[in-house]
MIVEX-424924 format. One line per field, with one value per residue: residue number from 1; x, y, z of N, C-alpha, C, O in turn. Coordinates in steps of 0.2 Angstrom, whole numbers. Layout:
BEGIN
nr c(NUM,...)
n.east c(X,...)
n.north c(Y,...)
n.up c(Z,...)
ca.east c(X,...)
ca.north c(Y,...)
ca.up c(Z,...)
c.east c(X,...)
c.north c(Y,...)
c.up c(Z,...)
o.east c(X,...)
o.north c(Y,...)
o.up c(Z,...)
END
This chain:
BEGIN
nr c(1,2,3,4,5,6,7,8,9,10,11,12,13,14,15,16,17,18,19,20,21,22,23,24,25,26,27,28,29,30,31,32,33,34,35,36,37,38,39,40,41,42,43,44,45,46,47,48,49,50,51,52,53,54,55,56,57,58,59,60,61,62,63,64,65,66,67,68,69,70,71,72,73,74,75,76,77,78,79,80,81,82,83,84,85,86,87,88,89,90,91,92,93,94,95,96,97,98,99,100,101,102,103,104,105,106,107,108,109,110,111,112,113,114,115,116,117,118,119,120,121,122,123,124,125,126,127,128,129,130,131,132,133,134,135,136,137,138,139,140,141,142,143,144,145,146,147,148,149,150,151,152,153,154,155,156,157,158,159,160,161,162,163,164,165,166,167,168,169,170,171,172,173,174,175,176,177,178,179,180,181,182,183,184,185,186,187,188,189,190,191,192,193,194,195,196,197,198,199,200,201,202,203,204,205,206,207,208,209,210,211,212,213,214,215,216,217,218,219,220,221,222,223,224,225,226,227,228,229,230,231,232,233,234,235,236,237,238,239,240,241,242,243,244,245,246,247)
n.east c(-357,-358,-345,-350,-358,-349,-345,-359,-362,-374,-378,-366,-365,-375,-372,-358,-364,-373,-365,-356,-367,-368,-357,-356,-364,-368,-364,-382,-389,-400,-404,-411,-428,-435,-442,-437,-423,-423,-427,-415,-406,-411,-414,-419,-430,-425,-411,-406,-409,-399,-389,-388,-387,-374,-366,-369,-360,-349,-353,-358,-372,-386,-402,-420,-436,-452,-465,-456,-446,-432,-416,-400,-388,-372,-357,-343,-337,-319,-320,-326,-316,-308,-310,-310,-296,-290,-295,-287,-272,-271,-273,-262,-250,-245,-238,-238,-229,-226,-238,-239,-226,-229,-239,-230,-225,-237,-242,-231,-231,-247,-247,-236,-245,-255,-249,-249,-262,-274,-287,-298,-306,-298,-287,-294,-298,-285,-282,-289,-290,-274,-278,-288,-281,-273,-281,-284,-273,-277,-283,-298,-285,-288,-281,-288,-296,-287,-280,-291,-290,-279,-279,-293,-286,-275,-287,-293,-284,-281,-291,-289,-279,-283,-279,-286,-282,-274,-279,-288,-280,-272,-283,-290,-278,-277,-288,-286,-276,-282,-291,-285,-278,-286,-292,-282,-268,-255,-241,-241,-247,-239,-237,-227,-225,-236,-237,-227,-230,-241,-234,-226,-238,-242,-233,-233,-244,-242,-233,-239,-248,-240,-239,-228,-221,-210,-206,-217,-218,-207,-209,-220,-212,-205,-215,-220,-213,-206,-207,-218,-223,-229,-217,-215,-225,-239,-254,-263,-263,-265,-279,-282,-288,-291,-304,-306,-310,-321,-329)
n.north c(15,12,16,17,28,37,35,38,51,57,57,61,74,79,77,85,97,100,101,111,119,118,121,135,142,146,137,128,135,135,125,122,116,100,97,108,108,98,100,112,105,97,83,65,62,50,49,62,58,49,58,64,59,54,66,70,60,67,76,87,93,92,84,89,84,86,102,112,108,100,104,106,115,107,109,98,90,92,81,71,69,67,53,49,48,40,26,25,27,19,7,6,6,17,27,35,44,49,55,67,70,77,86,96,105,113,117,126,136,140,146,155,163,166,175,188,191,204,196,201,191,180,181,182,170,165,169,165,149,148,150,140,128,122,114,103,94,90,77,64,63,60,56,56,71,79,78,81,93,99,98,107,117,119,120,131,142,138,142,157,160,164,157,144,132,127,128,117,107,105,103,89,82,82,78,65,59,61,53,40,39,40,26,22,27,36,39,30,34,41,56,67,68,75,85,91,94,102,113,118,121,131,139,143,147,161,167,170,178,189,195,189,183,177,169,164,156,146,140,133,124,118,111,98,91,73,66,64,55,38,34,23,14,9,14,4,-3,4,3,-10,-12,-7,2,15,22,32,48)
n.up c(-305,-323,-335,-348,-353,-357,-370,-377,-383,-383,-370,-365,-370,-361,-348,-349,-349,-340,-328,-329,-331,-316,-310,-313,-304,-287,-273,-271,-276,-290,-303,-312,-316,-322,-332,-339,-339,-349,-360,-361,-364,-374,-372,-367,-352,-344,-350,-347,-331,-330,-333,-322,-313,-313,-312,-301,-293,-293,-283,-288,-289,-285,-283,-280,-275,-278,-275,-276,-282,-292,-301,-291,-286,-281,-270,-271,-253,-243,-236,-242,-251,-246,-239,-252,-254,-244,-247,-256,-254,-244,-251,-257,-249,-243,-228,-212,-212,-225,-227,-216,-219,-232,-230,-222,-228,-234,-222,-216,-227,-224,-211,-213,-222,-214,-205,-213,-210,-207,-200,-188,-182,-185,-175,-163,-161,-160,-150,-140,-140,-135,-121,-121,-124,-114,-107,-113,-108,-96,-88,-87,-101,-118,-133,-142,-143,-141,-155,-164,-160,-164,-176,-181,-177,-187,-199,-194,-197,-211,-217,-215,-222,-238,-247,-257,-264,-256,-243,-246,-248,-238,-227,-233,-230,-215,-212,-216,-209,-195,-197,-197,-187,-178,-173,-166,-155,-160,-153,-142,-130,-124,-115,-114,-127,-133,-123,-129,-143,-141,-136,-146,-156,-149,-151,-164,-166,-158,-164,-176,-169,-166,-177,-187,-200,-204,-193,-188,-200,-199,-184,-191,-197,-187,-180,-186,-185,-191,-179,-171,-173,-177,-188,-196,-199,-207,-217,-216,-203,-195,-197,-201,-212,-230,-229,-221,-207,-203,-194)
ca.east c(-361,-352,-342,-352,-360,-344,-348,-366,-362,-379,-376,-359,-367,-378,-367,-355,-368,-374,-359,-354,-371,-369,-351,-356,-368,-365,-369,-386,-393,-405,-399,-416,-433,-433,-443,-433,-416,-424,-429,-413,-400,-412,-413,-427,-431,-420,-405,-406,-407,-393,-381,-389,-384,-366,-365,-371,-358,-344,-354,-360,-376,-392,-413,-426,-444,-460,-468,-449,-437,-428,-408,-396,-379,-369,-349,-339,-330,-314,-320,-325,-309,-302,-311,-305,-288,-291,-294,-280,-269,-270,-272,-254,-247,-245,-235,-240,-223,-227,-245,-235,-221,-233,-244,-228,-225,-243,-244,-228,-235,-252,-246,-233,-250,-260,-246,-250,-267,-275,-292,-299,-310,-292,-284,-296,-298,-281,-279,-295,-286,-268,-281,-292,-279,-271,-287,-280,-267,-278,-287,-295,-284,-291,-275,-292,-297,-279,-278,-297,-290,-273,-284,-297,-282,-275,-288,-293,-277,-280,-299,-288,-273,-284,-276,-292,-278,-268,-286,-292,-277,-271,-291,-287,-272,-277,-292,-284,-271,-287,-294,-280,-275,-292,-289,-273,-263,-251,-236,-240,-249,-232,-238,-222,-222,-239,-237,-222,-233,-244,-230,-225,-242,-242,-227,-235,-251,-238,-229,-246,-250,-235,-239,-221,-223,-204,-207,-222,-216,-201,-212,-222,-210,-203,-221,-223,-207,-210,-203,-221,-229,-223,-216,-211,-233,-243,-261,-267,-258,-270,-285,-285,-291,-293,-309,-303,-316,-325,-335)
ca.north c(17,10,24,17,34,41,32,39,58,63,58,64,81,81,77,91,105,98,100,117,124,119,127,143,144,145,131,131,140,132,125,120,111,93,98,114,106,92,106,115,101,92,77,62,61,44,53,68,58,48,61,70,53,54,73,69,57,72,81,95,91,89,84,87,83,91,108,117,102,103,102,111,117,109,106,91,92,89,77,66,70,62,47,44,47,35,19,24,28,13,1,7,5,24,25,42,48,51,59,71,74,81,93,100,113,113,121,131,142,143,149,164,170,168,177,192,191,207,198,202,185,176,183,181,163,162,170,159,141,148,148,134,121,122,112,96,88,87,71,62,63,59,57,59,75,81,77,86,102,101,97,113,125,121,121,140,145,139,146,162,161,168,153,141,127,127,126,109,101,103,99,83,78,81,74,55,59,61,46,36,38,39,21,21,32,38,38,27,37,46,62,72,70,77,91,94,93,107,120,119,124,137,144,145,155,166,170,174,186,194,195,188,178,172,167,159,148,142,138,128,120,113,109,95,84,66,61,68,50,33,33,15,12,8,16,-3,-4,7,4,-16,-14,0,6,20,23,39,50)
ca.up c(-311,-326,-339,-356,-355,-360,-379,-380,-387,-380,-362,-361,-369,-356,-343,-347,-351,-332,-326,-332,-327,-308,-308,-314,-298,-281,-269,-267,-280,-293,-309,-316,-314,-324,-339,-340,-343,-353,-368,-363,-365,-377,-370,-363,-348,-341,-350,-340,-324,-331,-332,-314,-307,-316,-311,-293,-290,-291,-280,-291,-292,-279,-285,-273,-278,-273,-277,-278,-283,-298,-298,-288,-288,-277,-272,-266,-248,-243,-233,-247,-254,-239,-240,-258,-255,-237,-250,-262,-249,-240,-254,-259,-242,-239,-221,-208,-214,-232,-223,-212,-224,-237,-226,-219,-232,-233,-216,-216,-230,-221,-207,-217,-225,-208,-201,-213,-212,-202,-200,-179,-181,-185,-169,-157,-161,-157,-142,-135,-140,-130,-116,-119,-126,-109,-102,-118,-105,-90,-84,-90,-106,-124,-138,-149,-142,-144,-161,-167,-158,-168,-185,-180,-177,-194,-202,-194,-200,-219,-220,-214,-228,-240,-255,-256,-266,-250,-239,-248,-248,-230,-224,-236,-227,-209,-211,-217,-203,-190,-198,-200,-179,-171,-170,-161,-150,-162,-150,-140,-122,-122,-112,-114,-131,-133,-122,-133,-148,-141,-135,-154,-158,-147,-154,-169,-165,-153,-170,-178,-166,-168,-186,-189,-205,-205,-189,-189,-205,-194,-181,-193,-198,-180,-178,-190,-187,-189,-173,-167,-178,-180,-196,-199,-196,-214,-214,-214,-196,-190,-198,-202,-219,-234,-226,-213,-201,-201,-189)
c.east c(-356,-353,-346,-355,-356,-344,-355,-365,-369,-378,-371,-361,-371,-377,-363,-358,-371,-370,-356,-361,-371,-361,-351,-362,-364,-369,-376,-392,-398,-401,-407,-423,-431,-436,-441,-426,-416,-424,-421,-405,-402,-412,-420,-425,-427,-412,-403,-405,-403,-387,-384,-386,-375,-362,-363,-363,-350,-347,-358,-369,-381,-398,-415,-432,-447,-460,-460,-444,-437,-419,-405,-391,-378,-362,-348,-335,-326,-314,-322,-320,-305,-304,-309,-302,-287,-287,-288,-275,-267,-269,-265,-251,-242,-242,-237,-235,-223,-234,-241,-230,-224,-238,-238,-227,-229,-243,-238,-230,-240,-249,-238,-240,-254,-256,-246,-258,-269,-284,-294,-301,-302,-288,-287,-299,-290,-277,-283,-291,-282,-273,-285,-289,-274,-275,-286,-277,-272,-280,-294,-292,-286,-286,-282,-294,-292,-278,-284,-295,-284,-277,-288,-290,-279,-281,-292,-288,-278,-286,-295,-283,-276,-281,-282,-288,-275,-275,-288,-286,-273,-279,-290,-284,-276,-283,-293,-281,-279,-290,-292,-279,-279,-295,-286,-269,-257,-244,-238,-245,-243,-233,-234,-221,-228,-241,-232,-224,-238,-241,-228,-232,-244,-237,-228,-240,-248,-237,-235,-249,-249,-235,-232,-219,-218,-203,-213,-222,-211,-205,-217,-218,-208,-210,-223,-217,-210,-211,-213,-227,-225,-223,-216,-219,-235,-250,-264,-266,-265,-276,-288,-285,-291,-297,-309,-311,-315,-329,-340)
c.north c(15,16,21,24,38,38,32,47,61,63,61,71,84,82,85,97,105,103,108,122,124,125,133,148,142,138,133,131,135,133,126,116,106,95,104,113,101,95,110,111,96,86,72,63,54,48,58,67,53,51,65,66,53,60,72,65,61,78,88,95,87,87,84,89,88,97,113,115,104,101,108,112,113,109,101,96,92,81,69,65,65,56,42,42,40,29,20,24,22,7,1,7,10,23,34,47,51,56,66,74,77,87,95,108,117,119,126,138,145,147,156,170,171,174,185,195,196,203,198,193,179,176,182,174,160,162,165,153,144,146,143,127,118,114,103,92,88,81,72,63,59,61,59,65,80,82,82,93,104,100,105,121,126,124,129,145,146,141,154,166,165,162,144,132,125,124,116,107,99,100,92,79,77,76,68,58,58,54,39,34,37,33,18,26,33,38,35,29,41,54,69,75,74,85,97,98,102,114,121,123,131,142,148,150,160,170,175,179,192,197,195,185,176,167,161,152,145,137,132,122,113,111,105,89,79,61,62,59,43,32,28,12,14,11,11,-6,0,3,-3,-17,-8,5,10,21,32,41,53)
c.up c(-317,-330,-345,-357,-358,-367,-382,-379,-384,-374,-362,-361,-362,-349,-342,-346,-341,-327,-324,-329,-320,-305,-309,-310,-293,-278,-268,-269,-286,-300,-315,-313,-321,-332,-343,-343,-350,-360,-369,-366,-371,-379,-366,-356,-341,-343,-348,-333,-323,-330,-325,-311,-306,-311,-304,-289,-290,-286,-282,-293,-286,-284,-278,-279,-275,-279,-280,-277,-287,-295,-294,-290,-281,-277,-268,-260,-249,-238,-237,-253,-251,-240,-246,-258,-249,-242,-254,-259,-246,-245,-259,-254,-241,-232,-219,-211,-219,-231,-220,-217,-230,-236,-222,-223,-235,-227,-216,-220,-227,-217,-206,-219,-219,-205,-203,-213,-206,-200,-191,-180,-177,-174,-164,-156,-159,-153,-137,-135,-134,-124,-113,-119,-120,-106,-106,-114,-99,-91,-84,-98,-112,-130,-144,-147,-146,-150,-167,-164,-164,-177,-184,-180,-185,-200,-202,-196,-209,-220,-221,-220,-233,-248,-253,-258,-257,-242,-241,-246,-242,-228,-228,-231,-218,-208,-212,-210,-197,-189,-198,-189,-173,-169,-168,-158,-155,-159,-143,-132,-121,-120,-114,-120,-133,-130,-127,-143,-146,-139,-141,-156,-155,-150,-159,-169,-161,-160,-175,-177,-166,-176,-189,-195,-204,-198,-185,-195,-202,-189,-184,-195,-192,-178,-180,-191,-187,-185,-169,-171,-177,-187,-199,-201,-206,-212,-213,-207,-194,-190,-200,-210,-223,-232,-221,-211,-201,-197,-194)
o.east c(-350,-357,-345,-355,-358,-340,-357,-368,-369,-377,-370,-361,-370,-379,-364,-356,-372,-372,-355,-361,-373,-360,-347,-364,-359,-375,-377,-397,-398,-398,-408,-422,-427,-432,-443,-423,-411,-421,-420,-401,-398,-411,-426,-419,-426,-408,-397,-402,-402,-382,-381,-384,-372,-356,-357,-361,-345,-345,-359,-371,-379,-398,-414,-432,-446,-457,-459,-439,-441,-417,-408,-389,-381,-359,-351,-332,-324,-309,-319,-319,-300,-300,-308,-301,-282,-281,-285,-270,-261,-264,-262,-247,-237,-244,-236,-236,-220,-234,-241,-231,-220,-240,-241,-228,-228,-244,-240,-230,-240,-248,-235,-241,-256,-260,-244,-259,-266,-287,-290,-297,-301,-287,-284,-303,-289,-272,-281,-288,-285,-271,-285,-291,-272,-272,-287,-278,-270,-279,-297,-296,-285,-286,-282,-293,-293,-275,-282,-298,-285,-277,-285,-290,-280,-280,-295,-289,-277,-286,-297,-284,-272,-281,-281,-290,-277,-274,-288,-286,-271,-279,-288,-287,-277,-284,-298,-285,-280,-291,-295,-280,-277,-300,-285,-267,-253,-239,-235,-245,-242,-230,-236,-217,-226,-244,-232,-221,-237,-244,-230,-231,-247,-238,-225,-239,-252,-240,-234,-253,-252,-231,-230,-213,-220,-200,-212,-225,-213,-204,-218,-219,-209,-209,-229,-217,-215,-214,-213,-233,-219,-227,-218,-218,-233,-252,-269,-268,-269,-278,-294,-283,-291,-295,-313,-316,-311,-333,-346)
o.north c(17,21,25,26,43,42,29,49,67,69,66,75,89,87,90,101,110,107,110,128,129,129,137,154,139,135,138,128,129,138,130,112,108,95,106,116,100,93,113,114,92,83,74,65,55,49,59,70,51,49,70,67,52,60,72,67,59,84,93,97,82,90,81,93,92,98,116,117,109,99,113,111,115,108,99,102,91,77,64,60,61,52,36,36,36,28,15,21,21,4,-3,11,9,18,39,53,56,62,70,80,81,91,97,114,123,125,131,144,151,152,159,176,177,178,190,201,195,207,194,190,176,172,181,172,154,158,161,152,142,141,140,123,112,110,97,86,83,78,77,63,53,67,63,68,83,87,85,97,109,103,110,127,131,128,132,151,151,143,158,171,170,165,140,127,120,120,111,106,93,94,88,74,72,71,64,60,52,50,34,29,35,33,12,30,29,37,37,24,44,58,74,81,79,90,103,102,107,119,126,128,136,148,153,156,165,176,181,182,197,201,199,184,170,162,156,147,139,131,127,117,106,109,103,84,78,56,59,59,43,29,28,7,19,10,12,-12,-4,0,-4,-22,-3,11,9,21,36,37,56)
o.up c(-316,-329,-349,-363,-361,-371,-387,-374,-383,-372,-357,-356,-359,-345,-338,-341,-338,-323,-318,-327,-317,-300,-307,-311,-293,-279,-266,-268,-283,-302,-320,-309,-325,-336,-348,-348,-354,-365,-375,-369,-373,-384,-364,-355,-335,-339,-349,-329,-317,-327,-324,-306,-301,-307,-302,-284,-286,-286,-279,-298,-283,-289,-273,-284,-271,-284,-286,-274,-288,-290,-295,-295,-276,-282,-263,-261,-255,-237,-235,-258,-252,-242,-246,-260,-250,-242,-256,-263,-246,-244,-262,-256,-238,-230,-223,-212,-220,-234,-225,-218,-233,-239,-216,-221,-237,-229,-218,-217,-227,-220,-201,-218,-218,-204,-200,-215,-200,-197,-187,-177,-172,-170,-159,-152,-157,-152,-133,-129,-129,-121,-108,-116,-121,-103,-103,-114,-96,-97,-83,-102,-111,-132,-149,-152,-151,-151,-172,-167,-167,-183,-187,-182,-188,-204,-207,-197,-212,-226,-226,-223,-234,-254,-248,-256,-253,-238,-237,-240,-241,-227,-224,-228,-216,-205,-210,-206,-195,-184,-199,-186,-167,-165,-167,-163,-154,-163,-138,-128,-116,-124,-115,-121,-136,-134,-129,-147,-150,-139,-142,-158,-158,-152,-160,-172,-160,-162,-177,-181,-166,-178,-193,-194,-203,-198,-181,-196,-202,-190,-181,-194,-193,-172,-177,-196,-184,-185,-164,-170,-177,-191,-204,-204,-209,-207,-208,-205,-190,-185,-201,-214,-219,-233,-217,-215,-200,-196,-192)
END
């Protein structure tokens, strides 16, 4: 959609006042019907679904028709965050190591605040995995499996942190990393280093159990060495082209 609307003072008006009414609701919730906004932002009817279109494309901003459309409030993913960053990432020739080395300090924080966090939910989410991720190394093994279970325990970790900054921008990261590798075995089929990959994470949700916080940041850290990626690999190695491949 081209930006000339940012040189027509009513569109933009309407844009922001848009904007600002979808953030001051929760997902979900109802901003307005069509000829309700149109009288309250004082605007026709094409520039209203001008700037819903503008709006729409940060996500803040649903229409449905019919008897009980009108706009909604919504928010962006992180998942659409990731896709952004994919192409810009790539078309700068980003490498796994710059990936990894920027969601390290990432994760070590998560998992000091997990590790003060008393919620029951958290803990018995993290007793189940020790049990379940056992079942990752048998046969046949799946390096994608493996990789979706390491993304999911992070990212139950940073739901639990309780610092919403620290949430997106890990979910961000792992989810280029996820996207980035689920075109190629990251290490190659190297089994040992995998298992090595998962006794580290165990270590980690051990420490959390223990509600150890200095303990569980250590742990994160030895959990996120580089040696666990090939660094020297560009994300267009994996992926061919800018376009990373999503599920």
């Amino acid at each position: 959609m081209s930006g000339g609307w940012k040189t027509d003072p009513i569109t933009k008006r309407a844009v922001d006042l848009l904007r600002r009414d979808s953030l001051l609701l929760r997902d979900g919730e109802f901003i307005g019907a069509e000829e309700e906004l149109r009288a309250r932002y004082g605007v026709s009817r094409p520039t209203l679904k001008l700037a819903a279109g503008i709006v729409a494309q940060d996500q803040l901003v649903q229409t449905r028709r019919g008897m009980n459309g009108g706009y909604f409030a919504a928010r962006p993913t992180a998942d659409a965050a990731a896709r952004a960053a994919s192409i810009f990432l790539s078309a700068n020739g980003a490498s796994l190591e710059e990936l990894v080395n920027a969601s390290t300090p990432i994760r070590i924080e998560i998992a000091r605040l997990a590790a003060l966090s008393d919620d029951p939910d958290l803990h018995a989410e993290l007793e189940a995995s020790l049990h379940e991720e056992a079942a990752l190394m048998a046969e046949p093994f799946s390096y994608t499996a493996f990789l979706r279970a390491d993304r999911r325990f992070w990212v139950t970790l940073s739901a639990a942190c309780g610092n919403p900054v620290l949430q997106l921008f890990l979910d961000v990261l792992l989810s280029l990393v996820l996207a980035v590798v689920e075109s190629k075995d990251p290490v190659g089929g190297d089994r040992a280093r995998y298992k090595d990959m998962l006794s580290r994470r165990h270590r980690v949700a051990q420490a959390i159990l223990k509600r150890d916080p200095a303990m569980a940041a250590l742990a994160a850290r030895c959990s996120t060495l580089i040696s666990d990626f090939d660094k020297n690999r560009k994300l267009t190695d994996y992926t061919g082209d800018v376009g990373l491949k999503w599920s």
